[in-house]
SERO-4910 file (N, C-alpha, C, O; in steps of 0.05 Angstrom, whole numbers):
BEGIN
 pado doro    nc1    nc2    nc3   cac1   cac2   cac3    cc1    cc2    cc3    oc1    oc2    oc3
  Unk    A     17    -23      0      0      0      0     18     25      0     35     28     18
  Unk    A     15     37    -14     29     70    -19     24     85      0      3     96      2
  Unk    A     49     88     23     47    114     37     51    103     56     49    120     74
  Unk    A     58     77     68     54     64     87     85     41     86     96     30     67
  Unk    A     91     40    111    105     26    115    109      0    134     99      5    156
  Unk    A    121    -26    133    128    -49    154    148    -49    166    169    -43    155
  Unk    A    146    -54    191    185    -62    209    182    -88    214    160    -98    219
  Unk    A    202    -99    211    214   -121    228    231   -125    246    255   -125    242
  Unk    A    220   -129    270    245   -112    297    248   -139    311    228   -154    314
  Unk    A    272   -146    319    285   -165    327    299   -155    360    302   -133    370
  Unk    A    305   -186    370    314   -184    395    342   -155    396    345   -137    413
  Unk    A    357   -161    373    387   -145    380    383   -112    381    401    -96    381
  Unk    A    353   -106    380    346    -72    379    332    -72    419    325    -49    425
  Unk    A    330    -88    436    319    -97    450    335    -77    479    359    -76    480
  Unk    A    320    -65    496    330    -54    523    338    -73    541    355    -70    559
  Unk    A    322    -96    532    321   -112    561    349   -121    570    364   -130    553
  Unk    A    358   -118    597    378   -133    607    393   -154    599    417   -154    594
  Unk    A    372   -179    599    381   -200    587    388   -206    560    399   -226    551
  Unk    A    379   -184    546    382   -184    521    410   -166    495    410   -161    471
  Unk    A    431   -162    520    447   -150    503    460   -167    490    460   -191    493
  Unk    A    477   -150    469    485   -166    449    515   -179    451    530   -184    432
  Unk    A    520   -185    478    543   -203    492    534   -229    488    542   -249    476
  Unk    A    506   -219    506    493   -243    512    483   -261    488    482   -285    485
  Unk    A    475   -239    473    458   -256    438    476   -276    425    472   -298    416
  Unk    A    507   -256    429    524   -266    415    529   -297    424    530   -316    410
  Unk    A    531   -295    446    539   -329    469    521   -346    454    527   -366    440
  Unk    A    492   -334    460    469   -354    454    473   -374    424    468   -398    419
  Unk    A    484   -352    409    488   -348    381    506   -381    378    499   -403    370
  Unk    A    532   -371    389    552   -386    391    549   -413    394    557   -430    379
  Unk    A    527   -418    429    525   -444    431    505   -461    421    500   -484    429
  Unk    A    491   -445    396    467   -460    385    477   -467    361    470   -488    349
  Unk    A    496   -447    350    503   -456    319    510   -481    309    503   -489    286
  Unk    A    528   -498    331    526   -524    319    513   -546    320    522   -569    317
  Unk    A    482   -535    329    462   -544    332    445   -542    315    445   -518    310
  Unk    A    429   -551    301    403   -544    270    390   -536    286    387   -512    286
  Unk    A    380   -550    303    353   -548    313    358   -526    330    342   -507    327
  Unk    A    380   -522    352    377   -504    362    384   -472    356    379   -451    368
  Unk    A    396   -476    333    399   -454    309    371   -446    301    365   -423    296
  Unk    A    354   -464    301    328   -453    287    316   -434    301    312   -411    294
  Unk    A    310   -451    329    306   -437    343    314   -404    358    300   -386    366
  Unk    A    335   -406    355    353   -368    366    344   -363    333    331   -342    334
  Unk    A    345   -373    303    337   -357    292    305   -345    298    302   -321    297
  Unk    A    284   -362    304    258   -356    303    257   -329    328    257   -306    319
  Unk    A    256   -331    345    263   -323    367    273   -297    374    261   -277    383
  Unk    A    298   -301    367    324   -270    376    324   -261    346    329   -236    345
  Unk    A    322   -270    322    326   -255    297    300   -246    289    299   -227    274
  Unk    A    272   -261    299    250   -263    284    244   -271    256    226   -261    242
  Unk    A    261   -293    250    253   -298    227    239   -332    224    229   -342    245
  Unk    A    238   -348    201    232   -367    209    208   -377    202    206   -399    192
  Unk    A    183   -358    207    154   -371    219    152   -365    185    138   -385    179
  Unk    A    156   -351    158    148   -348    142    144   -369    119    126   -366    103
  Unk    A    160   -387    119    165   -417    109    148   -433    114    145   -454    101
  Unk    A    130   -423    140    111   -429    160     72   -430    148     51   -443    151
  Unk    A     83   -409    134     53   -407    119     50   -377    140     34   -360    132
  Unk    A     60   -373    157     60   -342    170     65   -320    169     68   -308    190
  Unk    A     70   -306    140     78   -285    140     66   -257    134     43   -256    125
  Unk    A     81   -235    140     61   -217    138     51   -203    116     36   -183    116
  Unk    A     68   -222     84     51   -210     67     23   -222     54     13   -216     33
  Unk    A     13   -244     75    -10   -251     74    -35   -230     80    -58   -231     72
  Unk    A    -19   -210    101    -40   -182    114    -51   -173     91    -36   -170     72
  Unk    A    -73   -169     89    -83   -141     81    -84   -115     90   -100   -106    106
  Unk    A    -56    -97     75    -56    -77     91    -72    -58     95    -66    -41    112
  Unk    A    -95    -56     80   -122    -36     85   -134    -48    102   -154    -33    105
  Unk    A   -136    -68    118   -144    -77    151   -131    -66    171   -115    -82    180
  Unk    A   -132    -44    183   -116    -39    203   -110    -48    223   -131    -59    231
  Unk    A    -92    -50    241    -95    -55    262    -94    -94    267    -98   -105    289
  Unk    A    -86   -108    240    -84   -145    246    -55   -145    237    -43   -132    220
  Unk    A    -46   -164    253    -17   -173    250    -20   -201    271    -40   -208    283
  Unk    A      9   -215    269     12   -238    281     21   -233    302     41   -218    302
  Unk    A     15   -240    323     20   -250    355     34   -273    361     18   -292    363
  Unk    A     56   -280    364     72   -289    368     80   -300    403    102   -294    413
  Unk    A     59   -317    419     68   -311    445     94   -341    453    101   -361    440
  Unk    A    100   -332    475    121   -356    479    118   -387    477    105   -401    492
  Unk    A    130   -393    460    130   -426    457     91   -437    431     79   -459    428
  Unk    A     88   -421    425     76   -420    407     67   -412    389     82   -393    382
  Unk    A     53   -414    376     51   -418    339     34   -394    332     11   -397    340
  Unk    A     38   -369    318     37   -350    314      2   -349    298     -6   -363    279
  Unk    A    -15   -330    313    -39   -325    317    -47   -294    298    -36   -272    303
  Unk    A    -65   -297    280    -70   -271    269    -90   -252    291   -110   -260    303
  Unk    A    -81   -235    292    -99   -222    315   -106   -186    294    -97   -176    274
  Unk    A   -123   -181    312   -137   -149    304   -131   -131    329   -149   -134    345
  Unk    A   -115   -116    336   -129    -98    357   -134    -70    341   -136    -66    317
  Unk    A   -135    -49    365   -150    -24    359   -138    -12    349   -118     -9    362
  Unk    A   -136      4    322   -120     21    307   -129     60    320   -152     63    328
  Unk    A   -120     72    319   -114     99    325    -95    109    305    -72    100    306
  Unk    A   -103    133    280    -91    147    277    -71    159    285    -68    155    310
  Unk    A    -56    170    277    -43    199    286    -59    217    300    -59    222    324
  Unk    A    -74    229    280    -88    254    294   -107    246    313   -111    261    331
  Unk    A   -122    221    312   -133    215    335   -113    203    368   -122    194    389
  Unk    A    -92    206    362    -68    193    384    -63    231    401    -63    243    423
  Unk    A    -61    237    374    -46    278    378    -68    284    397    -61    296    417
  Unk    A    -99    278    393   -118    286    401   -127    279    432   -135    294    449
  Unk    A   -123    255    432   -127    241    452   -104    250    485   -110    254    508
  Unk    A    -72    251    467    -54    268    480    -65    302    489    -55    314    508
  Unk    A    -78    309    479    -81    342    484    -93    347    492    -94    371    501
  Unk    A   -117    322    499   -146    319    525   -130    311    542   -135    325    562
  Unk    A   -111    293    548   -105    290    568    -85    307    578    -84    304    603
  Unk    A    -70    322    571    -62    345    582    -77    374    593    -70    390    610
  Unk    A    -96    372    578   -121    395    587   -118    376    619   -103    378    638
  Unk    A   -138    361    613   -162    347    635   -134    343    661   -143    343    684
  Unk    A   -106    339    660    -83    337    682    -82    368    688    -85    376    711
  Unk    A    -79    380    669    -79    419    674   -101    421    694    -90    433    713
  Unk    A   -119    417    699   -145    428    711   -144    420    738   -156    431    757
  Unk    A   -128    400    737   -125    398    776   -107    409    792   -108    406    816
***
């Protein structure tokens, strides 16, 4: 769709603690001469994988807003819908709630 863009964001962009890229790297290390467990740190810490799967996201229709795949731990990736919000309805929603905090 024109005008619009997809990410693919993976573990190594990640804040979390456990997740720096010392640590990725180790993970990395002791799975590689593993298939299986290579598959896995790929699915996982790279996010890739599930598309081979029959799961990918250029199955979306991107004029549906708001559906993508859900991905929770140790299982098999779920198309889900949640609530889409504009921009200007996000800007909007931000500027009521700064009124309505101003007033007390």
């Amino acid at each position: 769709m024109k005008g619009h863009a997809g990410f693919r964001l993976n573990a190594l962009i990640s804040l979390v603690p456990n997740a720096t890229w010392a640590m990725l790297a180790q993970e990395f290390l002791q799975a590689k001469s593993d298939p299986a467990e290579l598959q896995v740190f790929t699915n996982t810490i790279l996010g890739q994988g599930w598309a081979k799967e029959g799961y990918s996201a250029s199955t979306l229709d991107p004029t549906v807003r708001g559906v993508g795949w859900l991905l929770a731990e140790g299982a098999v990736p779920r198309k889900i819908r949640t609530h889409y919000l504009d921009d200007d309805t996000i800007a909007g929603l931000a500027r009521r709630a700064s009124t309505v905090r101003g007033r007390r």
